[in-house]
N, C-alpha and C positions, 0 to 999 in steps of 0.2 A: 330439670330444664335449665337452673339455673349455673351447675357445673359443664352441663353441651356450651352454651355459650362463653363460656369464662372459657374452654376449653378450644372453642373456633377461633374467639379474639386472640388467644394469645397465636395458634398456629398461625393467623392469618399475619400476623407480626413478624413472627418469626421467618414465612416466606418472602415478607415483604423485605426485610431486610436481609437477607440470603439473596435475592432478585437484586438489589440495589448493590453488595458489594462485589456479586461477577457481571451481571451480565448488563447493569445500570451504569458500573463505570468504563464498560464497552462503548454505550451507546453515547454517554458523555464526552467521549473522546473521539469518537464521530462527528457530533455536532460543533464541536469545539475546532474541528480541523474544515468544517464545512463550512462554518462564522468566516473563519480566518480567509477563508478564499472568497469568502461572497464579500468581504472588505474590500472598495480599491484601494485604499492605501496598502494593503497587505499584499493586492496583485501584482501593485506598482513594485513593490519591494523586492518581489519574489520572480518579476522582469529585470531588474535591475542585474541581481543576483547571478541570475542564468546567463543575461550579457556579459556579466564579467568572468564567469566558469568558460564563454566560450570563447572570450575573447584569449584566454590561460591555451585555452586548446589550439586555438589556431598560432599562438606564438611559437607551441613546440615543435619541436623537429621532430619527431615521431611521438607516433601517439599510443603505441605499444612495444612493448620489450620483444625478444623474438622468440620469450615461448609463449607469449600470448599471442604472436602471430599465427606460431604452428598450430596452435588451439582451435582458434577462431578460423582458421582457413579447412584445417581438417574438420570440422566441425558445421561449415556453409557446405564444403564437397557432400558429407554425409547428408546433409539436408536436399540439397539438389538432387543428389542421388534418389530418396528416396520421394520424391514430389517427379519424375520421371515417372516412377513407377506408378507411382498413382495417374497419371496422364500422359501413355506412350503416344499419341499424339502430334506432343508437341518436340 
């Protein structure tokens, strides 16, 4: 009886820390990215941020190369296209 249990506790170790180095520092970096947002100071920051990304956007003169227009263009046609078919309709 006394080797079952010397033999549970250590298993039960061993999973726990196999559980803690994948799938514990998953969920750590979860909470960790959840914290940061439920911060306003972090919100605030992270407003800031995006105003000035778009302030970058709106100064350029284009906002794409022209094969990333041919991409994105051919690319919404194919979408169109096939949302037609799913609703000849409209």
């Amino acid at each position: 009886m006394k080797i079952f249990l010397v033999k549970t506790v250590v298993v039960f170790i061993a999973v726990f820390i196999l559980f803690q180095l994948t799938i514990g520092s998953a969920i750590n970096e979860i909470e960790n990215s959840i914290s940061s947002v439920s911060n306003s100071a972090k919100r605030e920051m992270l407003k800031e941020k995006l105003k000035e990304e778009m302030k970058k956007g709106i100064e350029k003169e284009n906002y794409f190369t022209e094969e990333e227009r041919t991409l994105i263009s051919k690319f919404l046609k194919k979408i169109l296209k096939e949302l037609e078919l799913i609703d000849p309709n409209r």
